[in-house]
C-alpha positions, 0 to 999 in steps of 0.5 A: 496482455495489459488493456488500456481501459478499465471495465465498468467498475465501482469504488465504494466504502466497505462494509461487515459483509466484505471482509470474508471476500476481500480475505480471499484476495491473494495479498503477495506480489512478485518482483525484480527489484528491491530496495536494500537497506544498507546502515554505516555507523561511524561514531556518532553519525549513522548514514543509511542508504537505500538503493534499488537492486535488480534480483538474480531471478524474480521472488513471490514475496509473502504480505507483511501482515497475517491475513487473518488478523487482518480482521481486527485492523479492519475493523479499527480503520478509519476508512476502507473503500474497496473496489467491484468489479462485476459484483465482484471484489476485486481490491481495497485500501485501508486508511487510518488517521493520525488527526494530530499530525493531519495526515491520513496513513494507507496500511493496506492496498491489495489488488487481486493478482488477475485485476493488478496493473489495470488502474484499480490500485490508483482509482482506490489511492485517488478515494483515500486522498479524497476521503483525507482532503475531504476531512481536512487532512494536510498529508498523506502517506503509504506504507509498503515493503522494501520487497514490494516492486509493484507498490513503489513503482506505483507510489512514485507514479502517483506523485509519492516522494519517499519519506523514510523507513523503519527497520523490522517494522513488520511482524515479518521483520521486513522494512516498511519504506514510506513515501508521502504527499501534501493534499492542500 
C-alpha cells in the first residue's frame, strides 16, 4: 500500500558517521521496463534509437556501481544530503560539480526498498537543485541505468528531459541514460 503522506522526516548534509549506514541500504531495484539501446550504422550516419520495452517478467537489477567503493566517490563528492526518518537513514543523493560547464551531475540516488515510492527520493532531487541554484549552477543532470524503471519513471516526473547516453558506461557495462533540466 502506497500512503499519501510522508511522516515527519529530515533532508540533511551527510557526514563521516553515516556512510557505514546508508552502505547498508540495498542499492538495486525491480522493474518491467527498460530502455534499449538499438545502434544503425549506415556509413558515415549512425542513428541511435532508444525505446522503452516491457519485460517478459520483472528482473531484480543490481547498482552499476560496487557498493563498496562507494566510500572513496563519497568522500569526493561535492554535496551529499541524505534523509532520516526516525533517526533512522532511510536514503541519499550524491552530487558532483562540473563548475566549467555549470552544472551540478546526481550520481547517486538510493532509497531503501521499505522507504521507495513515499516522496524521499524528490524531496533529496529538490535539495540537490537547491544546493545547485544556490551556487550558481545553470543546469542539473541525473545519471541512472537504461535498467532502472523507478529512476526514469521519477526523472520524468520531476520535470528531467532525456539528454543523452553513454554505452558501457559502467563498470558493469550497463548504459548510463542522462536526463537534465535548467535551474535559472
Amino acid at each position: 500500500m502506497i500512503v499519501d503522506t510522508m511522516p515527519d522526516y529530515q533532508i540533511r548534509s551527510a557526514v563521516a558517521t553515516d556512510i557505514k549506514d546508508l552502505m547498508q541500504i540495498d542499492h538495486s531495484c525491480n522493474s518491467d521496463y527498460v530502455w534499449q539501446l538499438q545502434l544503425n550504422k549506415s556509413g558515415e550516419q549512425v542513428i541511435a534509437t532508444l525505446r522503452e520495452v516491457r519485460l517478459p517478467h520483472p528482473i531484480h537489477v543490481t547498482y552499476p556501481r560496487d557498493v563498496l567503493s562507494l566510500v572513496d566517490e563519497w568522500n569526493n563528492c561535492a554535496k551529499m544530503f541524505v534523509a532520516v526518518v526516525d533517526d533512522q537513514k532511510v536514503g541519499y543523493v550524491r552530487i558532483i560539480e562540473q563548475g566549467t560547464a555549470g552544472a551540478a551531475w546526481v550520481t547517486d540516488l538510493v532509497i531503501s526498498i521499505q522507504k521507495r515510492r513515499l516522496g524521499y527520493g524528490s524531496a533529496l532531487i529538490q535539495a540537490a537543485q537547491e544546493w545547485a541554484g544556490g551556487r550558481g549552477l545553470r543546469q542539473i543532470y541525473l545519471e541512472m541505468s537504461s535498467k532502472n524503471f523507478p529512476a526514469i519513471k521519477l526523472a520524468q516526473k520531476l520535470g528531467y528531459e532525456f539528454c543523452g547516453y553513454n554505452d558501457h558506461y559502467y563498470a558493469t557495462q550497463d548504459i548510463a541514460l542522462f536526463f537534465g533540466r535548467m535551474l535559472k
